[in-house]
ZATILO-313681 format. One record per residue (C-alpha): residue number from 1; residue in one letter; x, y, z. Coordinates in pm, 1 decimal. Example, Ala and Ser with C-alpha at 12.3 -4.5 7.8 and 13.67 -1.06 7.14 Angstrom:
% ZATILO-313681
num=1	residu=A	x=1230.0	y=-450.0	z=780.0
num=2	residu=S	x=1367.0	y=-106.0	z=714.0
***
This chain:
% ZATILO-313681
num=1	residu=X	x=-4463.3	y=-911.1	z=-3621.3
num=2	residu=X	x=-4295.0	y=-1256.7	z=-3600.6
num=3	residu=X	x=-4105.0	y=-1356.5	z=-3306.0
num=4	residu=X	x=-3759.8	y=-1343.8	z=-3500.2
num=5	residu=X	x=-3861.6	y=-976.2	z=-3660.0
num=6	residu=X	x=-3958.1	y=-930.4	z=-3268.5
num=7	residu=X	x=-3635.0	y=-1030.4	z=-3129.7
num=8	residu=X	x=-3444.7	y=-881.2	z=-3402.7
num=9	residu=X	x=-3632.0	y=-521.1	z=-3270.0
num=10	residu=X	x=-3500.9	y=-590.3	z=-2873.8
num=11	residu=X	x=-3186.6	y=-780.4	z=-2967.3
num=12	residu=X	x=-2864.7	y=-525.8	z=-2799.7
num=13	residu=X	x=-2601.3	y=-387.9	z=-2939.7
num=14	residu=X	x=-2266.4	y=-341.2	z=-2788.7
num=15	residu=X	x=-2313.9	y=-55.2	z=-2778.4
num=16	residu=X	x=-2600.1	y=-59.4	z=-2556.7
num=17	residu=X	x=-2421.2	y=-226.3	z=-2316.9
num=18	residu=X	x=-2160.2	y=20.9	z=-2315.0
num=19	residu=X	x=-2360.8	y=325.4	z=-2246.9
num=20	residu=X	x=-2533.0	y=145.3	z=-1948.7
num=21	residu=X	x=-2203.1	y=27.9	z=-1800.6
num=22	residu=X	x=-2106.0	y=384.7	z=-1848.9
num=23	residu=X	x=-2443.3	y=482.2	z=-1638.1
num=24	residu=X	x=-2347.4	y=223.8	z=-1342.3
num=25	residu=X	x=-2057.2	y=481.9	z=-1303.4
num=26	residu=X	x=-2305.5	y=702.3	z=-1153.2
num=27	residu=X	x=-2544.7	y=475.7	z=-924.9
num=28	residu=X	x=-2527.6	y=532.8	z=-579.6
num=29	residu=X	x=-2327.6	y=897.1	z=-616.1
num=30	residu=X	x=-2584.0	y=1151.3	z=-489.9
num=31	residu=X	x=-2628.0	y=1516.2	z=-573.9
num=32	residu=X	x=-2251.9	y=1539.4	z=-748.9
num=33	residu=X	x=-2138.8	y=1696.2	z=-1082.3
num=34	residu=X	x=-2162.5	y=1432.8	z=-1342.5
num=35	residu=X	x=-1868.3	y=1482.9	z=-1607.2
num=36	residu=X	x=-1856.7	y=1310.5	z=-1900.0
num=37	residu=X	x=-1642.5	y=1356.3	z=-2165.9
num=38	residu=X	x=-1785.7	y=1189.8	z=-2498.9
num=39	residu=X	x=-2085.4	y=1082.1	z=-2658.8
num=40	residu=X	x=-2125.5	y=722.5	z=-2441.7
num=41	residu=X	x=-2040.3	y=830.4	z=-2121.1
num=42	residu=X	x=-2236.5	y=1143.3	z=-2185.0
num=43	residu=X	x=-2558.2	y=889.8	z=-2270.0
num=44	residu=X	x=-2451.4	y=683.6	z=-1994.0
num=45	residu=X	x=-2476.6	y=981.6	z=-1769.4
num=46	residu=X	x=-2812.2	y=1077.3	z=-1898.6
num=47	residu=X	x=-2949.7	y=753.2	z=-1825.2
num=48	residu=X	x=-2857.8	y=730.9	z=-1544.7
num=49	residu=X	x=-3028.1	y=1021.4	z=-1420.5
num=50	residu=X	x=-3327.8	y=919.3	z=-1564.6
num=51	residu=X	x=-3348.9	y=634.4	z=-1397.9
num=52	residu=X	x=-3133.1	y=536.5	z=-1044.6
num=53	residu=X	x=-2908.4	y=920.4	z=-970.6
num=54	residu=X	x=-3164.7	y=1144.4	z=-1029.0
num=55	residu=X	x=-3010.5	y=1400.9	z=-779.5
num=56	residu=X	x=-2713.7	y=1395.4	z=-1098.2
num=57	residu=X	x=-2629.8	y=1759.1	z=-1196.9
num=58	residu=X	x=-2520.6	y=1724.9	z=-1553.2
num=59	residu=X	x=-2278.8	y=1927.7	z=-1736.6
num=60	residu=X	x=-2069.9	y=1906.6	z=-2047.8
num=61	residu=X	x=-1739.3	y=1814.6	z=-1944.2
num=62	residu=X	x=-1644.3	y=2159.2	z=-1980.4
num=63	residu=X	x=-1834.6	y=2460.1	z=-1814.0
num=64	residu=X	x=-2210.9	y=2431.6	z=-1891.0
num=65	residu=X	x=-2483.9	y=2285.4	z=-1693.1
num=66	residu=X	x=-2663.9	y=2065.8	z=-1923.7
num=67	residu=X	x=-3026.9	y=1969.2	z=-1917.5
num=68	residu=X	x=-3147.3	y=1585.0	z=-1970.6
num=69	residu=X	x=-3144.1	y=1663.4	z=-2369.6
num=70	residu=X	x=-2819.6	y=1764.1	z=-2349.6
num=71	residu=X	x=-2855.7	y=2112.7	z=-2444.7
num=72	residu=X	x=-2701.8	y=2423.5	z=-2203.9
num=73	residu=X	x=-2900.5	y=2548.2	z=-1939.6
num=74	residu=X	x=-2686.9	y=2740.5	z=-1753.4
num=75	residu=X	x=-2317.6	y=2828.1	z=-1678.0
num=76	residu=X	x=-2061.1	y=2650.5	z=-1397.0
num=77	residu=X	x=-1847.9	y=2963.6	z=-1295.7
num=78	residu=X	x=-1473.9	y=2844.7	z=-1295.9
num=79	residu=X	x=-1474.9	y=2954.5	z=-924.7
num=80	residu=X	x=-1738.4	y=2777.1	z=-873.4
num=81	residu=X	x=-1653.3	y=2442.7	z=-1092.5
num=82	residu=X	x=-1295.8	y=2452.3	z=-862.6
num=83	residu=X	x=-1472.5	y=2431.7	z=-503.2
num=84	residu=X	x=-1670.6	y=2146.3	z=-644.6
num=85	residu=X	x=-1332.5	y=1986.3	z=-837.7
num=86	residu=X	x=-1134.1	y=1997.4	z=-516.1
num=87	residu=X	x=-1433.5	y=1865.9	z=-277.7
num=88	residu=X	x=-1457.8	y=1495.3	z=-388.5
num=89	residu=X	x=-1839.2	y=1629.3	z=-508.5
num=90	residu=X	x=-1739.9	y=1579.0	z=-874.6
num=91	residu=X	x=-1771.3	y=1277.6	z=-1098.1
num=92	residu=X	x=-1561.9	y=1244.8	z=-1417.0
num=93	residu=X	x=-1539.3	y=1014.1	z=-1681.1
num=94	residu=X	x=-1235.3	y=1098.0	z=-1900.3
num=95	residu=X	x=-1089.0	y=881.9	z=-2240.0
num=96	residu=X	x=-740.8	y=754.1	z=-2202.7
num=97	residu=X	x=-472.1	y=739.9	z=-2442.8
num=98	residu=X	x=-318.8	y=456.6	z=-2219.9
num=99	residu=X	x=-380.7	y=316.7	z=-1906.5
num=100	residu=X	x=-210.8	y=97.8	z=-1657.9
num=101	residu=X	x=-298.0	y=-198.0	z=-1424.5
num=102	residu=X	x=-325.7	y=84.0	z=-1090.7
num=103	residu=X	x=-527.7	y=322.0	z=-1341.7
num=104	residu=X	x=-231.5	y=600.1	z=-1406.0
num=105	residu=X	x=-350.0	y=747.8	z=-1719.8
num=106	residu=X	x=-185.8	y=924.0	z=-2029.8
num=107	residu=X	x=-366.8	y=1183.4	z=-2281.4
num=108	residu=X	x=-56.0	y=1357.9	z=-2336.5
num=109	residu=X	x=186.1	y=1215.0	z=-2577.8
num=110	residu=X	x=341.6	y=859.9	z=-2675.7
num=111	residu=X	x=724.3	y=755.1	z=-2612.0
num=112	residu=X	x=960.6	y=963.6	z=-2438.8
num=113	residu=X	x=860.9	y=1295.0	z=-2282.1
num=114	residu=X	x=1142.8	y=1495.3	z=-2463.8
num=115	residu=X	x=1077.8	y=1341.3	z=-2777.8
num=116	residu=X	x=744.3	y=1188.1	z=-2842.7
num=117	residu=X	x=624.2	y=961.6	z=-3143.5
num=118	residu=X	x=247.5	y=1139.0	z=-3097.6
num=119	residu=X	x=174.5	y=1453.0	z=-2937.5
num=120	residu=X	x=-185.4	y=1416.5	z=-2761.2
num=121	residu=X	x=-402.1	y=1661.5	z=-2604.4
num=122	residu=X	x=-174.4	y=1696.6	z=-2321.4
num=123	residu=X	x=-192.6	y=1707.8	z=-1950.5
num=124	residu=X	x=-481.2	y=1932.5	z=-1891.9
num=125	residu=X	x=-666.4	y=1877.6	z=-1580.8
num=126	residu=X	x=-635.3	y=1510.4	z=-1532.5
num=127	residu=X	x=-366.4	y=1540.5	z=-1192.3
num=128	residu=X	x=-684.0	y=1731.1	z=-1033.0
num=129	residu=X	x=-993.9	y=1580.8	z=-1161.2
num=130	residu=X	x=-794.4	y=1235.1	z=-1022.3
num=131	residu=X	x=-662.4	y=1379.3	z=-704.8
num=132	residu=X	x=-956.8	y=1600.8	z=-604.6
num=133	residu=X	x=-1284.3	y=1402.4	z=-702.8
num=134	residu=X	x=-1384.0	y=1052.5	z=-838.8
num=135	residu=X	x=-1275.7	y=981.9	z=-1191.0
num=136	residu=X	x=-1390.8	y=686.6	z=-1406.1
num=137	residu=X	x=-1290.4	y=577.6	z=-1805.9
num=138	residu=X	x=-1420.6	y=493.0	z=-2098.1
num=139	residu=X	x=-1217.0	y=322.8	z=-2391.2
num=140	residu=X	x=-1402.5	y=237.4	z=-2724.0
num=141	residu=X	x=-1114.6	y=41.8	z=-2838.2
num=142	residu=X	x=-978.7	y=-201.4	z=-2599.3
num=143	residu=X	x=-640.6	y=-271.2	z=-2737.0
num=144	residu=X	x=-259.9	y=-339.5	z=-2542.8
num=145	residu=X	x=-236.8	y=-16.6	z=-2706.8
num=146	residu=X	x=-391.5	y=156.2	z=-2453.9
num=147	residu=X	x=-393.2	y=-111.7	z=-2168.4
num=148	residu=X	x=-89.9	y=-101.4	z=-2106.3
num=149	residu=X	x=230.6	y=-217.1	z=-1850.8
num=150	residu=X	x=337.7	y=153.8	z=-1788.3
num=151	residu=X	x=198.4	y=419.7	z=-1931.6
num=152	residu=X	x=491.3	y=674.2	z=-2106.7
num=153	residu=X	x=380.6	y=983.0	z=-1903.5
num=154	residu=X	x=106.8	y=1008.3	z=-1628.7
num=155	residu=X	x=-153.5	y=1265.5	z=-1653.7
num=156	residu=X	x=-424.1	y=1071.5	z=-1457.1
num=157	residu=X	x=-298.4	y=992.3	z=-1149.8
num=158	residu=X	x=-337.2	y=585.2	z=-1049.9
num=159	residu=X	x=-392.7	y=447.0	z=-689.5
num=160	residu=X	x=-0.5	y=328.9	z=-651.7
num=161	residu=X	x=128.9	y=691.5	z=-690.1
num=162	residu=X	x=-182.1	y=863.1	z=-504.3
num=163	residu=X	x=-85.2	y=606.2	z=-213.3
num=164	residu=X	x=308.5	y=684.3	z=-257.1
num=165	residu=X	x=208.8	y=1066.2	z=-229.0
num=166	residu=X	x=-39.2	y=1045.7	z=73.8
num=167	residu=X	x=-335.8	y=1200.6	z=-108.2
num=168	residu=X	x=-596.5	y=963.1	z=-156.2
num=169	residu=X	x=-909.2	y=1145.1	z=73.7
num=170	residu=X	x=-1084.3	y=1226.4	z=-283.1
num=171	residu=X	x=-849.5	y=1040.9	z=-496.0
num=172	residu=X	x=-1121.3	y=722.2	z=-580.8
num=173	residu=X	x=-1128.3	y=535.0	z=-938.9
num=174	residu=X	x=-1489.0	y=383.0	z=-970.9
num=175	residu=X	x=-1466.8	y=199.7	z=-1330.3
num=176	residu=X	x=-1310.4	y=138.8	z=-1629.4
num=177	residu=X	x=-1558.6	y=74.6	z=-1910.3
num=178	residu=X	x=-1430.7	y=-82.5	z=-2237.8
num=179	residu=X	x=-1597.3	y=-180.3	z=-2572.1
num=180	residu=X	x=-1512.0	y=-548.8	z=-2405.2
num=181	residu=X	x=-1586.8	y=-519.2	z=-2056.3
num=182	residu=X	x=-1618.5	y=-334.3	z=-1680.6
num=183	residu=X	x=-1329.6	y=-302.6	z=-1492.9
num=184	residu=X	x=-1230.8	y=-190.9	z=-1149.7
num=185	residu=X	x=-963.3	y=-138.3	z=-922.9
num=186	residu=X	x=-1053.6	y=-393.2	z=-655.4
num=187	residu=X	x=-729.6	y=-673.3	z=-707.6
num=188	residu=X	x=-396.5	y=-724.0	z=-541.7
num=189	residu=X	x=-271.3	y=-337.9	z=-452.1
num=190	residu=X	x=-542.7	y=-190.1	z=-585.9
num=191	residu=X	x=-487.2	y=-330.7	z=-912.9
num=192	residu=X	x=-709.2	y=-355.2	z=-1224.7
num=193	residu=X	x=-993.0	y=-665.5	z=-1205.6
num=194	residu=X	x=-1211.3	y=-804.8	z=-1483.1
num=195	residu=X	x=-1561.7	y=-738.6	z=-1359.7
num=196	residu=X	x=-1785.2	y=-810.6	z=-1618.7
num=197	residu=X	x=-1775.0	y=-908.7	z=-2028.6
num=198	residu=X	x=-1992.9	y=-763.5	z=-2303.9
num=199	residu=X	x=-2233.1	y=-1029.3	z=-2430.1
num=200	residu=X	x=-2032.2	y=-1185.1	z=-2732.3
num=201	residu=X	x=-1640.3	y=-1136.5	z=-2536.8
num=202	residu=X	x=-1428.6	y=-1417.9	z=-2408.7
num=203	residu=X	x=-1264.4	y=-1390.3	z=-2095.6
num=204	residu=X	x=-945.1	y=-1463.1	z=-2327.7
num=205	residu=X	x=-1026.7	y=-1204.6	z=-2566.3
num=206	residu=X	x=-979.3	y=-917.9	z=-2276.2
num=207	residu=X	x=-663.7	y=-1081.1	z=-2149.5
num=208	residu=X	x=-535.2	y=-1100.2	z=-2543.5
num=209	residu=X	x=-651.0	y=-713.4	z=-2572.9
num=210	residu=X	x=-492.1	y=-606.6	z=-2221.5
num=211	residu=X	x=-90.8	y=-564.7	z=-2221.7
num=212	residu=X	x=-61.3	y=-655.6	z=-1842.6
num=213	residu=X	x=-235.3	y=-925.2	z=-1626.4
num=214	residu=X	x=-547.4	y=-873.2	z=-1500.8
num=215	residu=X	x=-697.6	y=-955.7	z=-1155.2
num=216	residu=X	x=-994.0	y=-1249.2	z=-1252.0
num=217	residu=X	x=-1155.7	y=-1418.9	z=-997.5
num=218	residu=X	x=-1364.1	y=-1693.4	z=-1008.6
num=219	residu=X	x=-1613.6	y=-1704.4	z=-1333.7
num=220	residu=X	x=-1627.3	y=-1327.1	z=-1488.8
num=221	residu=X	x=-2023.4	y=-1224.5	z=-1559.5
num=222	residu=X	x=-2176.0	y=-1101.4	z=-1834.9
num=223	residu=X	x=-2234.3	y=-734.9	z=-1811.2
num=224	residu=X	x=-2541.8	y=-603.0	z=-1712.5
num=225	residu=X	x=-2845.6	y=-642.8	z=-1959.9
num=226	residu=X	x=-3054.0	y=-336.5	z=-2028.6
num=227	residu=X	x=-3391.2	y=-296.0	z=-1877.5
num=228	residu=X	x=-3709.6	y=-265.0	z=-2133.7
num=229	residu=X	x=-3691.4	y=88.8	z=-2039.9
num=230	residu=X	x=-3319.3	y=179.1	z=-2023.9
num=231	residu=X	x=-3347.3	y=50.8	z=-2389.8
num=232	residu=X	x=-3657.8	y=253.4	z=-2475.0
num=233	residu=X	x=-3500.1	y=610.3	z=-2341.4
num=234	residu=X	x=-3122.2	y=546.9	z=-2499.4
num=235	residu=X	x=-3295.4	y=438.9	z=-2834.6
num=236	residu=X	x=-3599.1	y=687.6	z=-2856.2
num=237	residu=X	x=-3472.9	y=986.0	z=-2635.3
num=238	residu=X	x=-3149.6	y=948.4	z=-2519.5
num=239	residu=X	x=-2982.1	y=896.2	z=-2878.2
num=240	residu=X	x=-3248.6	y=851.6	z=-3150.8
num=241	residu=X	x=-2962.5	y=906.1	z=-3418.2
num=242	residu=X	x=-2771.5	y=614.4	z=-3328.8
num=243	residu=X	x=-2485.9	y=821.5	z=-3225.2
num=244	residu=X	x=-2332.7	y=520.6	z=-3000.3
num=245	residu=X	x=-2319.9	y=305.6	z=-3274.9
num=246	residu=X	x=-2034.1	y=506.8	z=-3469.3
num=247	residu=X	x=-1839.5	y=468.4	z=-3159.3
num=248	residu=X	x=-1858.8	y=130.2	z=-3062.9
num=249	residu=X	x=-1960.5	y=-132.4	z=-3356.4
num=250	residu=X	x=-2076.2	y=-472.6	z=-3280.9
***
């Protein structure tokens, strides 16, 4: 094989990138529920206990226990799925419809409450999951769409009304992973900073995409690269279909 067909063979996709970013979620967590909700995070997640959280439990998103294939291997009795929700021993990473600069979240509808342009999934359990354990998200399409100044109705709760409220022991929000970048909650007030770009993204391209200003400092990184073998399992055992590359393209 030449070197070109050879680099061509290793070279990343965005996609790659993503699902790792979406497996640094995890690092460092311990024995805790990992809950992700979609096909990246749920790689991400995967990977991640194959390689630094092995003491992961996986599930769904919903009410199964998961093996490291993905396929059901047992059942998480709602009694049981409620001690861990409300113990901080819980790990989710939701989608968001919209999300502002102190990560307050929206999957329920667009424009005004009584009268919405879109009706979305709707509330569900994103006041818990936000109030009671960690909760991270994942965007495939960064846009000022969905990063936005206010969000039109808060389902995830963000780290200005959790302080305004007086319940932040569980109420943490790790990362924000985009199809552009990672993101976290570490600027002025707890508000939303640039931590990394995707191989390929401008520092000005997230600022264009983003509909508020973000907290930069100082030169932004790349995002993480992919080890030899974090490549290996997403590509060969993780997702051998290609799955990731439907949701994120580039």
């Amino acid at each position: 094989m030449s070197s070109s067909s050879e680099s061509a063979a290793t070279a990343v996709s965005r996609a790659e990138y993503c699902v790792v970013a979406c497996a640094e979620a995890w690092r460092g967590d311990g024995e805790v529920l990992a809950s992700p909700m979609g096909p990246i995070p749920s790689f991400g997640a995967r990977l991640a206990k194959r390689t630094f959280s092995p003491d992961l439990l996986l599930t769904d998103g919903e009410a199964m226990l998961v093996g490291l294939d993905g396929t059901a291997e047992g059942w998480l009795p709602y009694r049981r799925h409620l001690t861990m929700v409300t113990g901080g021993r819980r790990h989710v990473m939701m989608g968001a419809s919209q999300i502002d600069r102190f990560g307050n979240q929206n999957i329920s509808c667009v424009g005004d409450w009584e009268r919405p342009s879109r009706q979305l999934l709707g509330v569900r359990g994103a006041p818990v999951n936000t109030l009671n354990n960690p909760v991270s998200y994942w965007v495939p399409r960064h846009s000022p769409r969905v990063f936005v100044e206010r969000v039109d109705m808060v389902s995830g709760v963000g780290y200005d009304r959790a302080e305004a409220a007086g319940v932040t022991r569980f109420h943490r929000l790790p990362r924000v992973v985009s199809d552009l970048g990672v993101f976290d909650f570490t600027g002025p007030g707890h508000s939303m900073r640039l931590v990394s770009r995707h191989p390929g993204v401008s520092v000005e391209q997230v600022r264009a995409a983003t509909g508020f200003e973000l907290a930069i400092a100082g030169e932004v990184p790349y995002s993480r690269e992919p080890t030899a073998r974090e490549l290996a399992l997403i590509r060969e055992v993780i997702d051998p279909g290609g799955l990731r590359e439907r949701e994120v393209r580039g």
